[in-house]
C-alpha positions in Angstrom: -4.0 3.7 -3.1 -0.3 3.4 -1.7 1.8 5.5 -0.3 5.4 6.3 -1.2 6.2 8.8 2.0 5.9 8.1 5.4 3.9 10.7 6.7 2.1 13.9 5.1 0.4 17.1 6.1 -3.2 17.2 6.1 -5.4 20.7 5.9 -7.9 18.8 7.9 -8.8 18.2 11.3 -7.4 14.6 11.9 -9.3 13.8 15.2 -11.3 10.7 14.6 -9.6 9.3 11.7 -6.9 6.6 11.6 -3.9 7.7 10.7 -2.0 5.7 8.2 1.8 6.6 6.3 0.0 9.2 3.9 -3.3 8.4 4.8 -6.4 9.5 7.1 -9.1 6.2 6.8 -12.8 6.4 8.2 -13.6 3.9 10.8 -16.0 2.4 8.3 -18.3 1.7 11.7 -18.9 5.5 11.6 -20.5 5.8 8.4 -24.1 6.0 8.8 -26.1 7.2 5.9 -26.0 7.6 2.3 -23.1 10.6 1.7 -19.8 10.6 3.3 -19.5 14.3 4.9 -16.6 15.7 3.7 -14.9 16.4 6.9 -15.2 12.5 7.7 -14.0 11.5 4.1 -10.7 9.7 3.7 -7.6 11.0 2.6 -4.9 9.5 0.9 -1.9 12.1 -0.1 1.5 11.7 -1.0 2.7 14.8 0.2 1.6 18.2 1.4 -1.7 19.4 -0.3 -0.4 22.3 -2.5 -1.7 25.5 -1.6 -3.4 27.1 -4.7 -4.0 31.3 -4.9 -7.4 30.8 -6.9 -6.6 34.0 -8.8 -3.6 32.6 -10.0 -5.0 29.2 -11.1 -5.8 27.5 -14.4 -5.8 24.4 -16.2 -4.1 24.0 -19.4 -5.1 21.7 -22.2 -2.8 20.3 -24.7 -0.6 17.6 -26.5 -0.6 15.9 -30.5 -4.1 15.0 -29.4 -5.6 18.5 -29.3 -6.2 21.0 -32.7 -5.1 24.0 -30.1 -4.1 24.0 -27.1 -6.0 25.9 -24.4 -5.8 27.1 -21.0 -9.1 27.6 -18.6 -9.1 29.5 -15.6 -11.7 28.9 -12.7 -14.5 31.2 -13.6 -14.1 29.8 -17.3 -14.9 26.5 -15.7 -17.8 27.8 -14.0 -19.2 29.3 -16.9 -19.4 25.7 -18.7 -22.2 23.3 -18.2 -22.4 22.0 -14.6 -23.7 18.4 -13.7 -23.8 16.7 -10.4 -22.8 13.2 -10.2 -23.2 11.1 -6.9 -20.4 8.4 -7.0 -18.7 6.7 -4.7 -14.8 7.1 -4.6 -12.6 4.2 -3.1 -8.7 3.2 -2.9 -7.6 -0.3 -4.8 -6.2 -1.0 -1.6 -9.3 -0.5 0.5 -9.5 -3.6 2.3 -6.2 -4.6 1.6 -5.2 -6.0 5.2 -7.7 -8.8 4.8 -5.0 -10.8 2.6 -3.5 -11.1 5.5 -6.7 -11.5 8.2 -9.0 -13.3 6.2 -6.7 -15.5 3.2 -3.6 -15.8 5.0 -1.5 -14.0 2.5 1.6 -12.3 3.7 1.7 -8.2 2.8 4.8 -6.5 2.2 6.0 -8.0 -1.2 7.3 -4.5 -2.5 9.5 -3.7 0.1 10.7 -0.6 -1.8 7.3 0.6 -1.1 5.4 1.7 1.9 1.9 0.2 1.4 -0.9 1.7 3.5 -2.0 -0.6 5.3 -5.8 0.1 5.1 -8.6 -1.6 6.5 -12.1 -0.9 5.3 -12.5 2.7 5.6 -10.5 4.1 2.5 -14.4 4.4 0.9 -16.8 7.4 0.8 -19.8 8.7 -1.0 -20.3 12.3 -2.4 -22.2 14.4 -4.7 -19.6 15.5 -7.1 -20.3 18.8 -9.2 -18.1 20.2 -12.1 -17.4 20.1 -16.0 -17.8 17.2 -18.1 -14.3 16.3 -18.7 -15.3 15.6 -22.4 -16.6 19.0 -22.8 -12.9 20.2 -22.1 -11.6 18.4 -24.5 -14.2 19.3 -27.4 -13.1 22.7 -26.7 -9.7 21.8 -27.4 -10.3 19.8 -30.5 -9.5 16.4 -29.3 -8.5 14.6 -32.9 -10.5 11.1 -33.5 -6.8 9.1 -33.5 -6.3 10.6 -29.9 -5.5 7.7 -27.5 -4.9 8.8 -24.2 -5.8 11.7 -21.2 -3.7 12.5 -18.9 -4.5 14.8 -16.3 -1.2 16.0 -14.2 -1.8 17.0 -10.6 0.2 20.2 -8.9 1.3 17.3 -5.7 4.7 15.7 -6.9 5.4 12.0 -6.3 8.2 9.5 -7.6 7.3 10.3 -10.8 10.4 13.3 -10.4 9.8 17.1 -11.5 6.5 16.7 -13.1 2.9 16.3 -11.0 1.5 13.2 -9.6 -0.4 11.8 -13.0 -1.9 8.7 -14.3 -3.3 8.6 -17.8 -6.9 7.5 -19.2 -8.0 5.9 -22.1 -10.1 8.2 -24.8 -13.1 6.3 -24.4 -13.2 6.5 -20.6 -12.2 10.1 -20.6 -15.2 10.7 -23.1 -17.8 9.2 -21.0 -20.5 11.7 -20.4 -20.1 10.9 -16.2 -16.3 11.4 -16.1 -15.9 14.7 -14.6 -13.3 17.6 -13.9 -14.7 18.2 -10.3 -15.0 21.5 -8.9 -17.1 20.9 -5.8 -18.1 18.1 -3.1 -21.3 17.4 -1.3 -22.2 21.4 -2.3 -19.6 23.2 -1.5 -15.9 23.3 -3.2 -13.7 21.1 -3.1 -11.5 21.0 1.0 -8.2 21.6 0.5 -7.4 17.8 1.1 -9.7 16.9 -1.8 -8.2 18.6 -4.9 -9.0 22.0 -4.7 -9.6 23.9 -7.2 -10.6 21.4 -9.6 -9.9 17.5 -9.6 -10.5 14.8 -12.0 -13.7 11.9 -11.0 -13.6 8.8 -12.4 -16.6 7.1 -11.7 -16.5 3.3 -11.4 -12.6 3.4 -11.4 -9.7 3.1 -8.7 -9.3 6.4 -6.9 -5.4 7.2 -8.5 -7.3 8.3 -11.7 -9.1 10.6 -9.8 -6.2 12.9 -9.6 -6.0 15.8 -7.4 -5.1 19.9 -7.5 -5.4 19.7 -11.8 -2.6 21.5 -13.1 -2.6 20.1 -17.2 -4.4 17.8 -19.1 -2.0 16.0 -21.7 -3.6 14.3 -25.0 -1.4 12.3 -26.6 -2.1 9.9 -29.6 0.0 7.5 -28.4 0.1 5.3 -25.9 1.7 6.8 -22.4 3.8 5.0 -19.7 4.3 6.4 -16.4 4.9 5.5 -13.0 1.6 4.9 -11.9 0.4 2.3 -14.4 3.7 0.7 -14.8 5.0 0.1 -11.4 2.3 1.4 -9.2 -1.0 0.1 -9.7 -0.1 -3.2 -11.3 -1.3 -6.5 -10.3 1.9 -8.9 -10.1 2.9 -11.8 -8.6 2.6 -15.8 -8.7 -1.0 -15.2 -10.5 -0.1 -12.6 -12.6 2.4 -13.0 -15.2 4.3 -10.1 -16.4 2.6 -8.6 -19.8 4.7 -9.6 -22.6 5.8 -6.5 -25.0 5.1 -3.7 -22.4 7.8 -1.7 -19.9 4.7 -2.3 -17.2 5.9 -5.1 -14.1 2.2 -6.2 -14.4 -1.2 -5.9 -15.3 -2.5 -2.2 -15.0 -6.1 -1.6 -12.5 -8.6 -0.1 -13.4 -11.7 -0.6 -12.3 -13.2 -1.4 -8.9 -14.8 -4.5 -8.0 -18.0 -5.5 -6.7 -17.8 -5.2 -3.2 -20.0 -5.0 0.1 -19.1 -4.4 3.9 -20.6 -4.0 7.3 -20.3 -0.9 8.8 -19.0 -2.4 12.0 -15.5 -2.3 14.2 -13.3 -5.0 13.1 -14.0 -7.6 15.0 -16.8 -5.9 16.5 -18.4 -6.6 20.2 -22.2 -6.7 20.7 -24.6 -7.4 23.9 -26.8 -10.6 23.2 -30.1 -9.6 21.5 -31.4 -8.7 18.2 -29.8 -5.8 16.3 -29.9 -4.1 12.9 -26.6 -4.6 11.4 -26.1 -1.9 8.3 -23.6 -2.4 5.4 -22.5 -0.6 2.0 -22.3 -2.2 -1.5 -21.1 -1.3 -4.9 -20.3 -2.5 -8.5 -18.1 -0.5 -11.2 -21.3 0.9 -13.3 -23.9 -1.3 -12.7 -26.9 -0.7 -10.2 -27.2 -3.7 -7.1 -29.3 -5.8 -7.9 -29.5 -8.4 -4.7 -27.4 -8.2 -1.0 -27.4 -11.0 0.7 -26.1 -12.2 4.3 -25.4 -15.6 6.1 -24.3 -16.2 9.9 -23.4 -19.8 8.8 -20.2 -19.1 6.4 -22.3 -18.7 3.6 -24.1 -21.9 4.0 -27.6 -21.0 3.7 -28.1 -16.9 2.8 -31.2 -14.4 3.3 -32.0 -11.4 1.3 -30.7 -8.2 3.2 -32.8 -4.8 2.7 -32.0 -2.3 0.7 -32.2 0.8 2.5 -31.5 4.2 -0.2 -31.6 4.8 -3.8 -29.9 2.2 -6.5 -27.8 4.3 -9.2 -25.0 3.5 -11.1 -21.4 4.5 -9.9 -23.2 5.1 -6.0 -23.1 2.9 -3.6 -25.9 1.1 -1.7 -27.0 1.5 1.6 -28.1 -2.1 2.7 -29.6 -3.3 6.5 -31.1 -6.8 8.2 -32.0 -8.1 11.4 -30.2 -10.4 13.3 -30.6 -12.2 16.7 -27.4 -12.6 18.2 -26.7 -15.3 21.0 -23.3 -15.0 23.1 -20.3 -16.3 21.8 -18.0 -15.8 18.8 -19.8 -15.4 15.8 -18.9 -14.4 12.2 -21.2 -12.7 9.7 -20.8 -12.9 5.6 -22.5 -10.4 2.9 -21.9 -11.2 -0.5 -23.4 -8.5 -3.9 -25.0 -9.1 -7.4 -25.0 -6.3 -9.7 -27.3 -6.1 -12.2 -24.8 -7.4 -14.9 -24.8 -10.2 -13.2 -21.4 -10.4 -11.4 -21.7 -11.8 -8.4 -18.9 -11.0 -5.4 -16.4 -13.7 -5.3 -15.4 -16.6 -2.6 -11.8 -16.4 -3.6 -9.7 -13.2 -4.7 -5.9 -14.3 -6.4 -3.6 -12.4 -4.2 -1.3 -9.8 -5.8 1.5 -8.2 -4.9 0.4 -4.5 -4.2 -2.8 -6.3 -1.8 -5.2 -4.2 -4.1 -8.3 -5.1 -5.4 -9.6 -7.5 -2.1 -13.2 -8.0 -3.1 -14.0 -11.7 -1.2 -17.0 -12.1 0.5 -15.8 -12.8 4.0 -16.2 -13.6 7.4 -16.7 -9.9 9.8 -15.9 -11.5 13.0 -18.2 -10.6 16.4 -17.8 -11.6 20.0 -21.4 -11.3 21.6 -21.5 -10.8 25.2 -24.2 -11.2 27.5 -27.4 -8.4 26.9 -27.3 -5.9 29.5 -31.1 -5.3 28.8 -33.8 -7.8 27.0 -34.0 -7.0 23.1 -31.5 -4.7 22.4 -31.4 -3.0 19.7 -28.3 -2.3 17.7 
């Protein structure tokens, strides 16, 4: 995500987060199991979370897309068909300062913006529970020509008067796994997270996952709005301008496949052998192989995979490595099981999103304090 304020207000307890314009990122070294907890999940906000009186609340459904509009309050939501849906949740600009570490890339090239500036931490894993978001829209009648969803948050951003809001395509907003979220890792949704009710996207870049649900719009035409015509756009030198559209480049959607080590960036170990732990993803397909190289990806060794393998979730993955003093690097690299494969170059854009290369996670490995440490 990116940030157009400098600074926000956060409802949660900021101690041990890094604090960003906007933004509160995990040290991604601190994430050590499968689900995120909420209270150490990252926030990205462009303002003050709005303050919602329950009682008062409710979600209204229309547009030229709809046979009627409706309006559902939170018990109404209740009352529909619950699902759980683990899925993992992550920024396009997660990673993003590694254009500049790793490629060399300068950031920056929207000065009109203030991009946050994230690291590796703008990532976390949760059970999501709520409505099917195509079960909302039955109820409403969505007509077969409809075209696109948009869901309108209660936060307000550049977009002016109306709520933060980015729309989705019919078929997306249809999938049985895309969700009008009313609760997080079993309770509801913190105040930071979109409460009452927030939109999950599995599988896409978290700005479609839009917070604090005010409307949903169904239109049968085509919408243009801030966020995918400015926003969340890749432009620049390898990115030409789309001809015959008002956007300044080519929208995002979906993630990428992607995997990390859970370690401080660089990160400083005692001499010895150590466990190193990682996470890795794919935009709905399960892992199929993480693999891991000390060598800059010369020669490569099969990594374990530590929890379960689902679809939208992320992986858990660990292997063993004997570290001698000195400066050392260490690469991971994912294949999904539709065969994609995480790249060795990424085309830089503009807006740093979307930094999926498998790279170099530098170390400095000191002298062991005790024989065979373990890490």
């Amino acid at each position: 995500m990116s940030s157009n304020r400098a600074d926000a207000a956060f409802a949660k307890d900021t101690t041990g987060f890094i604090r960003l314009p906007g933004a509160l990122e995990m040290p991604f070294e601190t994430q050590d199991g499968y689900i995120t907890p909420n209270e150490r999940f990252f926030v990205c906000s462009v303002g003050t979370p709005p303050v919602v009186d329950l009682d008062r609340w409710s979600l209204a459904v229309g547009g030229d897309g709809v046979t009627q509009a409706i309006t559902l309050d939170y018990r109404s939501l209740k009352s529909m068909p619950q699902v759980d849906l683990p899925a993992f949740l992550e920024c396009a600009g997660n990673h993003r300062v590694l254009f500049e570490e790793v490629s060399g890339e300068v950031l920056d090239r929207r000065p009109h913006m203030t991009e946050v500036r994230w690291r590796l931490g703008a990532i976390g894993m949760a059970v999501w529970s709520g409505v099917r978001l195509r079960d909302v829209l039955q109820a409403a009648g969505i007509r077969k020509d409809a075209h696109h969803i948009c869901p309108v948050g209660l936060d307000r951003g550049y977009e002016g008067e109306d709520g933060i809001k980015v729309p989705l395509p019919v078929q997306k907003a249809m999938h049985p796994d895309t969700l009008i979220a009313l609760g997080m890792n079993g309770v509801p949704l913190p105040a930071d997270h979109g409460f009452p009710a927030r939109l999950i996207v599995p599988g896409w870049v978290g700005t479609y996952s839009i917070k604090w649900l005010d409307r949903i719009d169904v239109t049968r035409t085509h919408q243009w709005v801030y966020r995918n015509t400015e926003l969340y756009v890749l432009s620049g030198d390898a990115y030409p301008k789309p001809e015959g559209s008002p956007a300044k480049g080519i929208g995002i959607t979906e993630q990428t496949i992607k995997s990390a080590l859970a370690l401080p960036w660089p990160a400083s170990l005692p001499a010895g052998r150590h466990r190193l732990f990682g996470y890795a993803h794919s935009p709905g397909a399960e892992i199929a192989l993480v693999e891991w190289s000390a060598d800059g990806g010369a020669t490569w060794s099969p990594a374990d995979i530590l929890s379960e393998n689902r679809i939208w979730a992320w992986v858990r993955f660990a292997f063993d490595w004997q570290a001698a003093p000195g400066r050392h690097a260490i690469r991971t690299r994912a294949t999904d099981r539709a065969g994609r494969i995480q790249p060795d170059r990424v085309p830089f854009n503009d807006g740093g999103y979307l930094f999926n290369k498998s790279h170099d996670h530098p170390l400095h490995i000191g002298h062991a304090a005790t024989a065979g440490h373990d890490e």
